[in-house]
N, C-alpha and C positions, 0 to 999 in steps of 0.2 A: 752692426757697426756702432763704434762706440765717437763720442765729439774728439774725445782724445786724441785716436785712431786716427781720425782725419787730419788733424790739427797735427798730429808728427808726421803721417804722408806730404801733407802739404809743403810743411819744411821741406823732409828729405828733398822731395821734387823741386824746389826752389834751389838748393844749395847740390844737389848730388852728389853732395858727400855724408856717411854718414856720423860720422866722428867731430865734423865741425859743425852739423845739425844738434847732434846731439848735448854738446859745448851749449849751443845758441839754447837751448830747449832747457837746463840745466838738470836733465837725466842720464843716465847712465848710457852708455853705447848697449850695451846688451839690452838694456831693458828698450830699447829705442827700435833695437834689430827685431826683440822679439813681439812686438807692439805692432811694427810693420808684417810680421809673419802670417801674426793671427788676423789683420786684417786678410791680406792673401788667401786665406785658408776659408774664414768665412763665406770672399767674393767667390773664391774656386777659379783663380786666375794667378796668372803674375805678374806682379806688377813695376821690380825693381828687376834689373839685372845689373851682375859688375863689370865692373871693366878698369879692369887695372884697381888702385885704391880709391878709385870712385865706383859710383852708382849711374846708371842709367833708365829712364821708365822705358818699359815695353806700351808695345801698342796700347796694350787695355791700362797701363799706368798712366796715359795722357789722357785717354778719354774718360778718365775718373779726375784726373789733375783739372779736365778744363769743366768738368760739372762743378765741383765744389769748390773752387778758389771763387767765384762771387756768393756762395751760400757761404762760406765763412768769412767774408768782405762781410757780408751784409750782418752776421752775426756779430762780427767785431762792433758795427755802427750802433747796435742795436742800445747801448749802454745812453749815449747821447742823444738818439731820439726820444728814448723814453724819459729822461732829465726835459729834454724838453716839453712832454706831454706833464708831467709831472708840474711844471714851471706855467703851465695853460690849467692845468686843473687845480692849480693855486688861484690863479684870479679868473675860477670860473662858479657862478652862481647859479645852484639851480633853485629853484624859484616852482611851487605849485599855488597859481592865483585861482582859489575856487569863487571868490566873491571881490567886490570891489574893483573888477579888472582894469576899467580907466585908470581909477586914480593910481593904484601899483602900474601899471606902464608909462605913466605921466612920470612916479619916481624915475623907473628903471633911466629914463631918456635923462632924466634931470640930474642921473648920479654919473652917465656916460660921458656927458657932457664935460665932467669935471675930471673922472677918470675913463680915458678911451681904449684904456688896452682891456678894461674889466669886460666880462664874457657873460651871457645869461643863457638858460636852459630854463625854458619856460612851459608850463606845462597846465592846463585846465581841469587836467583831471584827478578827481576825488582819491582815488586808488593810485596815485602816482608811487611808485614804488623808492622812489628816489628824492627826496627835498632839501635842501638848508634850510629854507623857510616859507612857508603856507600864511596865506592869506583866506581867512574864512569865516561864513559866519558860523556861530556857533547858537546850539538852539534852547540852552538854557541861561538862565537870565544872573546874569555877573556885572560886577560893579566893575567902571573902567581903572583902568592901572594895571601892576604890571603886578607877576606873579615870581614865584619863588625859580619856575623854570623859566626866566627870562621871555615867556608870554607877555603881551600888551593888547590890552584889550580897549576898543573907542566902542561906546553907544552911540547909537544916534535915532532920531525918530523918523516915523514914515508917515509921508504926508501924501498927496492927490492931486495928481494934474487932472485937471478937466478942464473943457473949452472956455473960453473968455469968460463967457454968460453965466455960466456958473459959478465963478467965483467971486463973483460980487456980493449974494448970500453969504459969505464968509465960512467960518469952520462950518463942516459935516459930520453926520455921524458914518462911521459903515451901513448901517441900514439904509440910507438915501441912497446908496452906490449900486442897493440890490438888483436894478435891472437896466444899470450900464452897461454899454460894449465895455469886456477889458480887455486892454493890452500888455500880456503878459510877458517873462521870463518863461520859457521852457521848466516842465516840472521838476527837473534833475534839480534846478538852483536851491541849494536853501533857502534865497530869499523868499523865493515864492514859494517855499513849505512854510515860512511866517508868516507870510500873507495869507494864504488860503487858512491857516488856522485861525485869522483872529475872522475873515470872512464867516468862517462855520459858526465860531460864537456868538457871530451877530445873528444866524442863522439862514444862511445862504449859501451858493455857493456862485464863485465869479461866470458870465456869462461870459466866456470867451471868445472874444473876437477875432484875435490872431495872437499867437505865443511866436515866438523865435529863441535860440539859446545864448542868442549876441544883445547882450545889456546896450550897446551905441544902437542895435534896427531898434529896439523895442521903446529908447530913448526917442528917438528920433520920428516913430509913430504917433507918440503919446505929443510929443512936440507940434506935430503938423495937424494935432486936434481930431485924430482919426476914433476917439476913446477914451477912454479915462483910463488912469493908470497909478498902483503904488510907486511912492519915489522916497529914497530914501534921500534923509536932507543933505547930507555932508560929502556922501563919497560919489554922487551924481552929479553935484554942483546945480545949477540952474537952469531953469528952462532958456534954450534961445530961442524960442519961435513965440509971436504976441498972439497967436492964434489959442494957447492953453497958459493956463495959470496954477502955482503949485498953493495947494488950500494943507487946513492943517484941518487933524478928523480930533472930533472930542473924544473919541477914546482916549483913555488915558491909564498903563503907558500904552502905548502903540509905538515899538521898537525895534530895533535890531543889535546886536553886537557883532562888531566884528574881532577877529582876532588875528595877530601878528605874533605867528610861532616859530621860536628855532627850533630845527633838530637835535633830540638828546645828541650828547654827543659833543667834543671840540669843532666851531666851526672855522673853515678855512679863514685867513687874514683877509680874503674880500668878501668873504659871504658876513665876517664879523662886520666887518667896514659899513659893507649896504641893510645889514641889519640896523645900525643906528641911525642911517639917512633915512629908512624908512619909514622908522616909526616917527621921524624929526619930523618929515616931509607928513604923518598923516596927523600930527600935533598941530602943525600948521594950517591944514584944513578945517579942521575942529574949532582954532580961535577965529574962524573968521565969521561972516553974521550968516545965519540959516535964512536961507530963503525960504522959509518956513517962519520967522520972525522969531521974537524970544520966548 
């Protein structure tokens, strides 16, 4: 059975006539009769009968009429729902945050805010097969600014929370840290494949205490002074607990880059839109003062 087929059954059976179907149809009568035939032949039934210069369905011609008249209702609709999917995957943003995740979800809220029909598809993982735009850090060492593929790249430095008491010694080296508890990011994060490598230089390797793969537990540990902890200055913001203090280490540099990438590619009218609040919105954390000092 072909859509066709259906689509002239359909008529006929609506009008049971076939001459004024086929008027409506803008096919020929013959071609209309014989369209209707070879359906017939394929099902191995009947499905019109005449009567007089009309048409009538046989039994099995209604119970074909009443299976496909909502299967081609619903084909008919099909053109305007998809316009509307189409109109949603305009202002919808997919988004893969592999680093930085607070401060990219502090945007996403702050860009909703101003636009609320905008959609996000957010996703943490490395291998997302699908992005507009990746948030990540990157593991070799690049000046900030933006690049030819519309990449924006912020450094920033990584300093050390540790309990009150110790930060009154002021800056550290990594080798003083050698046999703190640490409070890690989960090993998948690149951040903490740049931490553990500049640890090994110093020549050690972190005593870990507890890892989680959620940067707010792992915050919020190092904050209640359970450990010490790498912290990066800009995209973590400050410590809120008086229980730890964020120190800066004399290594130097002692860093991270992040990176704000589009997809090759034209990106949609919102994912272009929240590409520019994003990078606005991490410019703006960047000018403000490191709680790490200057």
């Amino acid at each position: 059975m072909e859509l066709q087929q259906l689509r002239y059954f359909d008529e006929v059976a609506r009008t049971q006539h076939v001459t004024n179907s086929a008027k409506k149809l803008n096919v020929a009568q013959p071609a209309l009769t014989q369209s209707i035939r070879r359906l017939e032949h394929e099902l191995g039934v009947p499905l019109l009968e005449r009567v007089g210069r009309n048409v009538r369905l046989t039994a099995c011609g209604e119970a074909l009429e009443r299976r496909i008249r909502p299967l081609l209702a619903t084909l008919d609709d099909l053109p305007e729902e998809l316009a509307v999917v189409v109109g949603r995957e305009q202002a919808t943003v997919h988004l893969a945050i592999e680093s930085a995740s607070g401060l990219a979800v502090d945007a996403i809220a702050a860009y909703r805010a101003a636009h609320p029909a905008a959609r996000f598809v957010v996703t943490q993982e490395a291998a997302a097969r699908r992005w507009d735009l990746r948030v990540r850090t990157v593991r070799t060492a690049h000046e900030d600014g933006a690049d030819a593929s519309g990449s924006r790249r912020f450094e920033e430095r990584i300093g050390v929370a540790v309990p009150s008491g110790r930060a009154a010694s002021g800056p550290l080296t990594l080798a003083d840290l050698a046999d703190e508890p640490f409070i890690c990011l989960a090993g998948s994060r690149a951040f903490r494949a740049v931490c553990d490598d500049a640890c090994a230089k110093a020549g050690f390797a972190p005593r870990v205490a507890f890892e989680s793969d959620s940067p707010a537990v792992v915050k919020n540990m190092i904050g209640l002074g359970l450990g010490v902890g790498f912290w990066p200055e800009r995209s973590w913001g400050g410590l809120d607990d008086s229980s730890a203090r964020l120190v800066g280490l004399r290594e130097e540099p002692f860093a991270r880059t992040l990176e704000i990438a589009p997809a090759a590619g034209p990106l949609n009218e919102e994912a272009a839109a929240f590409h520019g609040f994003l990078v606005s919105f991490f410019e703006d954390r960047w000018r403000e003062p490191s709680p790490l000092g200057a």
